[in-house]
C-alpha positions in Angstrom: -14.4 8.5 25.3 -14.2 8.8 21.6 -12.9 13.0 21.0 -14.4 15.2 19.3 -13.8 16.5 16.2 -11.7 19.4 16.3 -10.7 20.5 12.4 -12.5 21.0 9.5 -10.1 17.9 7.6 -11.4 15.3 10.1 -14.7 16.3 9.6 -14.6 15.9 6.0 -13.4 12.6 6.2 -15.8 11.6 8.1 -18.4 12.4 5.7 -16.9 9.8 2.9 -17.5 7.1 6.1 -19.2 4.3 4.4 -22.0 2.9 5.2 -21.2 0.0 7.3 -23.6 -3.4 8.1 -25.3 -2.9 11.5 -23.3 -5.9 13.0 -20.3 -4.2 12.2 -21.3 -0.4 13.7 -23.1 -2.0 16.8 -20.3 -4.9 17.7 -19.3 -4.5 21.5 -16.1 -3.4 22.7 -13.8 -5.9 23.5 -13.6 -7.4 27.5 -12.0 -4.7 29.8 -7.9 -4.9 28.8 -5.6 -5.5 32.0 -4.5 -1.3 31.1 -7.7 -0.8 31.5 -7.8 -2.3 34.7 -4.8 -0.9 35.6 -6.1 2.1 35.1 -8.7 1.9 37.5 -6.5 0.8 40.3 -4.7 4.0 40.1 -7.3 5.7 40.3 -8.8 4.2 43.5 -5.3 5.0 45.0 -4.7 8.1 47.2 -3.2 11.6 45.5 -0.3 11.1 47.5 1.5 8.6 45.5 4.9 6.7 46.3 7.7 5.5 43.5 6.1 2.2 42.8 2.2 4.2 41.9 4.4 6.6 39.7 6.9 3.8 37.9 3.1 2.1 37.3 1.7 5.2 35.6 4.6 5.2 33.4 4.4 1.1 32.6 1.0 1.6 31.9 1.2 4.2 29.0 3.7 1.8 27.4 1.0 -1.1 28.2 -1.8 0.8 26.0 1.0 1.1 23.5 1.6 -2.7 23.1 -1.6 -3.7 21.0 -0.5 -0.9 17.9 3.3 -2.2 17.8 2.0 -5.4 15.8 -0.7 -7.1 14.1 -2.4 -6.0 10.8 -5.2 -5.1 9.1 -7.1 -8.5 8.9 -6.3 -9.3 12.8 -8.6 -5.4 14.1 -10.3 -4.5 10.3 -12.6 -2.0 12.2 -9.7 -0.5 14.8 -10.5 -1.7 17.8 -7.1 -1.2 19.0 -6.7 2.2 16.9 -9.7 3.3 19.3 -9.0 2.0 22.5 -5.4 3.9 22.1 -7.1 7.0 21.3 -9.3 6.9 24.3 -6.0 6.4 26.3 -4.6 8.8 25.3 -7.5 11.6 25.9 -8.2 9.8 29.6 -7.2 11.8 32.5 -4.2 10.2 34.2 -4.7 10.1 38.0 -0.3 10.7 38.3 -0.4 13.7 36.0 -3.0 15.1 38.3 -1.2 14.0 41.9 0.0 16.9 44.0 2.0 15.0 46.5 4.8 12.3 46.8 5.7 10.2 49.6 9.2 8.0 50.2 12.9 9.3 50.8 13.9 12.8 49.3 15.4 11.1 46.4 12.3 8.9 45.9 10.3 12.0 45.6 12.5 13.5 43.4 12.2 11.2 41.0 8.3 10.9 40.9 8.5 14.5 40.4 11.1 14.3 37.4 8.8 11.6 36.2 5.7 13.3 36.3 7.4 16.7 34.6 8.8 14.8 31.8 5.7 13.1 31.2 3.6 16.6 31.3 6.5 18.1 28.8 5.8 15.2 26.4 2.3 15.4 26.3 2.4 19.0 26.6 4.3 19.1 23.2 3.0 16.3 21.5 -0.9 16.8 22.0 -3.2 13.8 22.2 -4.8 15.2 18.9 -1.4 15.5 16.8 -0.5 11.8 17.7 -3.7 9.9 17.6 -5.1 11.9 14.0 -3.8 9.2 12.1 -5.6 6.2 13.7 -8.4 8.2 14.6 -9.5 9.1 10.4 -8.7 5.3 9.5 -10.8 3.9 12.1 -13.8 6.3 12.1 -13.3 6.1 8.3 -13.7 2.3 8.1 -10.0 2.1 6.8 -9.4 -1.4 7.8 -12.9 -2.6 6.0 -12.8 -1.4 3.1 -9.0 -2.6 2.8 -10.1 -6.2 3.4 -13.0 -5.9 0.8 -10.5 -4.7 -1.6 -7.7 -7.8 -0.5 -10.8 -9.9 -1.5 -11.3 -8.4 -4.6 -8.0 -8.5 -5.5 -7.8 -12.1 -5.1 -11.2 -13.0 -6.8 -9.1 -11.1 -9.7 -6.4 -13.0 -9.5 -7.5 -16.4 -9.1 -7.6 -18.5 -12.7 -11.3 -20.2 -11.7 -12.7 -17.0 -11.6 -10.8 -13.6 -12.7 -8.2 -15.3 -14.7 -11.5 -16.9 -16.7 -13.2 -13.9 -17.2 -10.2 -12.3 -18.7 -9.6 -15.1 -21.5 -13.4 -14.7 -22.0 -13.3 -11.2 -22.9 -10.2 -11.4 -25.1 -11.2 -13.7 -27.0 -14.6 -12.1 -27.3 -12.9 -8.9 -28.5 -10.9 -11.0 -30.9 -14.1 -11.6 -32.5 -15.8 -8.4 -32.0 -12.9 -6.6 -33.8 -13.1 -9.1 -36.5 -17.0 -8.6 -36.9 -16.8 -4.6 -37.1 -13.9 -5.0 -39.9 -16.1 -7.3 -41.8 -19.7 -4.8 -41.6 -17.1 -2.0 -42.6 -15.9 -4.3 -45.9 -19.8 -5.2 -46.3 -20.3 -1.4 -46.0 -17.9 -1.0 -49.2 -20.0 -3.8 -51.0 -16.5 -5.8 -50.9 -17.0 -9.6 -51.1 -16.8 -11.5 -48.0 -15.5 -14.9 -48.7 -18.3 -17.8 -47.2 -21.1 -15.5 -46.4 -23.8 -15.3 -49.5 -24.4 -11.7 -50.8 -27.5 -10.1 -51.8 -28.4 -7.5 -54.0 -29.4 -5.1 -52.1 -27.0 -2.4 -50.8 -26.0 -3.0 -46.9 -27.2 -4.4 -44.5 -29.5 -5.8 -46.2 -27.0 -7.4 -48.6 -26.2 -10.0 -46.2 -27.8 -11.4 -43.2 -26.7 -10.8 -39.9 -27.2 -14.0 -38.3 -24.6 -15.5 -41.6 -21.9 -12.5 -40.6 -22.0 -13.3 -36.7 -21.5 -17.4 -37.4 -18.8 -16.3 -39.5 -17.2 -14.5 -36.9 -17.8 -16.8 -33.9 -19.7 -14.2 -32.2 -23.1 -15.7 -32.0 -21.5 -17.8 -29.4 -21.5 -14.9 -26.9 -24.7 -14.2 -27.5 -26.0 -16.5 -24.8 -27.7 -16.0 -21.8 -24.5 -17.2 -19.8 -21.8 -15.1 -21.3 -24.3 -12.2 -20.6 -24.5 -13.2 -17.4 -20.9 -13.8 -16.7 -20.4 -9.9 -17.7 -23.3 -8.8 -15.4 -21.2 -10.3 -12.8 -18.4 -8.6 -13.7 -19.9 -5.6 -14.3 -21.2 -5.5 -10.8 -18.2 -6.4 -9.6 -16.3 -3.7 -11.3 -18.9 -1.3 -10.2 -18.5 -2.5 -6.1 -14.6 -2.4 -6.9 -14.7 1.5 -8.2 -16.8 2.8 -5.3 -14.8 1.4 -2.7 -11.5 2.5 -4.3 -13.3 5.9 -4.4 -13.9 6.5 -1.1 -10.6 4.4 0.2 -8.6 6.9 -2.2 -9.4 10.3 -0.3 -9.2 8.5 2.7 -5.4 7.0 2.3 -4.2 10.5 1.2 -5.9 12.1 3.9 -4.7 9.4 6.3 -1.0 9.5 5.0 -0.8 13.7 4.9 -1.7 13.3 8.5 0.8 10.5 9.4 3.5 12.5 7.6 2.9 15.4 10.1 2.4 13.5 13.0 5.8 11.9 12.1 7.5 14.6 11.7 6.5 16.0 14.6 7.4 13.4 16.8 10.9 13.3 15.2 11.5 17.3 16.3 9.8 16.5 19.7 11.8 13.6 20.6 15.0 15.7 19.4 13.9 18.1 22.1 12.9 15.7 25.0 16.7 14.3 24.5 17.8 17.4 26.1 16.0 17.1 29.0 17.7 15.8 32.6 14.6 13.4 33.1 15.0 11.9 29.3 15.1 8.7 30.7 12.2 8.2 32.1 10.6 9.4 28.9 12.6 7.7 26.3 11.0 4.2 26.5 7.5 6.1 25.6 8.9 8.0 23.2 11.1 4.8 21.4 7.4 3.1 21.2 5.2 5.8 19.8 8.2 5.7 17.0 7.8 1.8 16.6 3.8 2.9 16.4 3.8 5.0 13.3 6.3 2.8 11.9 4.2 -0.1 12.0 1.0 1.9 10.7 2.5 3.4 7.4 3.7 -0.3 6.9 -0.3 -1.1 7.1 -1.0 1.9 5.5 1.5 1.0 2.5 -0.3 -2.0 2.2 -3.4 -0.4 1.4 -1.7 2.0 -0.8 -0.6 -1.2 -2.7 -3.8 -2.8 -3.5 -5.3 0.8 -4.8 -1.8 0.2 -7.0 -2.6 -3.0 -8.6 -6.1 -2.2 -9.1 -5.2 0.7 -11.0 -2.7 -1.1 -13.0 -3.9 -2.1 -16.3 -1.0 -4.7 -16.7 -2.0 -6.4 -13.6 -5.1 -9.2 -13.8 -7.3 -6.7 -11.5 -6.3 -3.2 -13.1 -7.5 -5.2 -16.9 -10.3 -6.5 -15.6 -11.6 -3.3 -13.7 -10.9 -1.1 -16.6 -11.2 -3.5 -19.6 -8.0 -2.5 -21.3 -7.7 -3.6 -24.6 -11.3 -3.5 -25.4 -12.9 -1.8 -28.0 -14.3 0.9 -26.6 -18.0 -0.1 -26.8 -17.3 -3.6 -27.4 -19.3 -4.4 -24.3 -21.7 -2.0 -24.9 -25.1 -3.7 -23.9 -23.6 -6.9 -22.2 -24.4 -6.1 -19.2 -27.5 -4.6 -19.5 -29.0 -5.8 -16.9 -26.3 -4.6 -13.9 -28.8 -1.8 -13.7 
């Protein structure tokens, strides 16, 4: 059962979703987990429950734990697991609702200390404090668009490919830099050494064709350098709207894990007080490990916005052409449109 949205932030997150492939929006749900089969089972039992049903409702909310204490983005890019633990969370549990123990005095006792220290958790960390996080980076497509970006980011890097469009285009600015200082001498009616001059006043006092051999920039004027920087340019393009969208999404996300930490910190502070910590401890030591291991993921995404907007890095240069004169591409790519 996916919940509902509840505040106006989630719902303005979920309008910067972006629009995902049908294969990706449609996939099924993975096979029925053994917590979700343990689940189930509980549910067939009785009301009355004895120690061994109640120390099973407890294993089992540190079972749907287990799949968010590891693994990474490129193992569940569309949260999978992120979902499944939300639903957990929001299921009725068939031991918060039991009315009735059975076993010794003592054995009901502790169901009873169980089941109060589990309602007191629950009760003051909500479902919806603990699971905002993973639910705006899964609903948002997080994971995705992090992946498309680690691609990118590698394309960028790699000397066959981003590496050889960034000697391209400095040494194509070398030349373009060279030509403009030579049309600004020809402007001044200065002599320019190898290229015959005409009487008449520029440009006509020269031709263009002699001033661009001169240069070395007619050799960029070629259907595959222009072609090269359409790539590029629609590779820049792609780059810049996903770093859009995966920008107000990572803040949003982070703001949201801050608080959710924070909270968790105070709340655990005051379950240690409690006579039945123990039974709650292990739950609340994992939802710890849980948002631990997410801002790690999280500061992996945060990384790759980083380098991208980096100008010293190959990716950062290559998405914002620094160095370039300013309209030295100007009409290169032409044709991205």
């Amino acid at each position: 059962m996916k919940p509902p949205v509840r505040n106006p932030l989630v719902a303005l997150t979920l309008a910067l979703l972006v629009a995902l492939p049908a294969t990706a929006q449609d996939e099924p749900l993975v096979p029925q987990s053994e917590a979700e089969q343990q689940l189930r089972d509980m549910r067939r039992q009785q009301r009355t429950l004895d120690l061994d049903a109640c120390k099973q409702a407890l294993a089992w909310e540190l079972d749907v734990r287990k799949p968010l204490l590891s693994g990474n983005w490129a193992d569940d890019p569309v949260g999978r697991r992120m979902r499944e633990f939300v639903s957990y969370l929001y299921a009725d549990s068939p031991f918060l609702e039991a009315t009735e123990f059975s076993g010794t005095p003592e054995e009901v006792r502790q169901c009873k200390d169980m089941q109060a220290s589990l309602l007191a958790y629950k009760a003051a960390l909500p479902a919806r404090e603990m699971t905002d996080p993973f639910f705006i980076a899964y609903t948002n497509s997080l994971g995705i668009r992090h992946q498309k970006l680690l691609d990118a980011l590698e394309w960028c890097k790699s000397s066959s490919y981003g590496g050889l469009h960034i000697q391209q285009l400095e040494d194509y600015n070398k030349k373009y830099l060279e030509f403009m200082a030579i049309t600004e001498r020809l402007a001044a009616h200065q002599p320019l050494s190898g290229v015959k001059a005409k009487s008449e006043k520029y440009p006509w006092n020269v031709e263009f064709i002699d001033v661009l051999k001169h240069t070395g920039l007619l050799t960029y004027f070629t259907e595959a350098f222009n072609a090269r920087m359409v790539d590029l340019n629609g590779k820049v393009v792609a780059i810049n709207g996903l770093m859009n969208h995966q920008k107000d999404i990572i803040k949003i996300v982070r703001e949201r894990w801050t608080k959710t930490n924070a909270r968790l910190t105070n709340v655990a502070e005051m379950m240690e007080k409690r006579r039945d910590y123990e039974y709650i401890a292990p739950l609340i030591a994992a939802d710890k490990q849980i948002l631990q291991h997410f801002e790690e993921m999280l500061k992996e995404a945060e990384a790759v916005q980083k380098e991208f907007e980096d100008t010293g890095t190959p990716a950062g240069r290559l998405r914002t052409s620094e160095g370039l004169a300013p309209d030295a591409l100007k009409g290169l790519a032409r044709d991205s449109s």
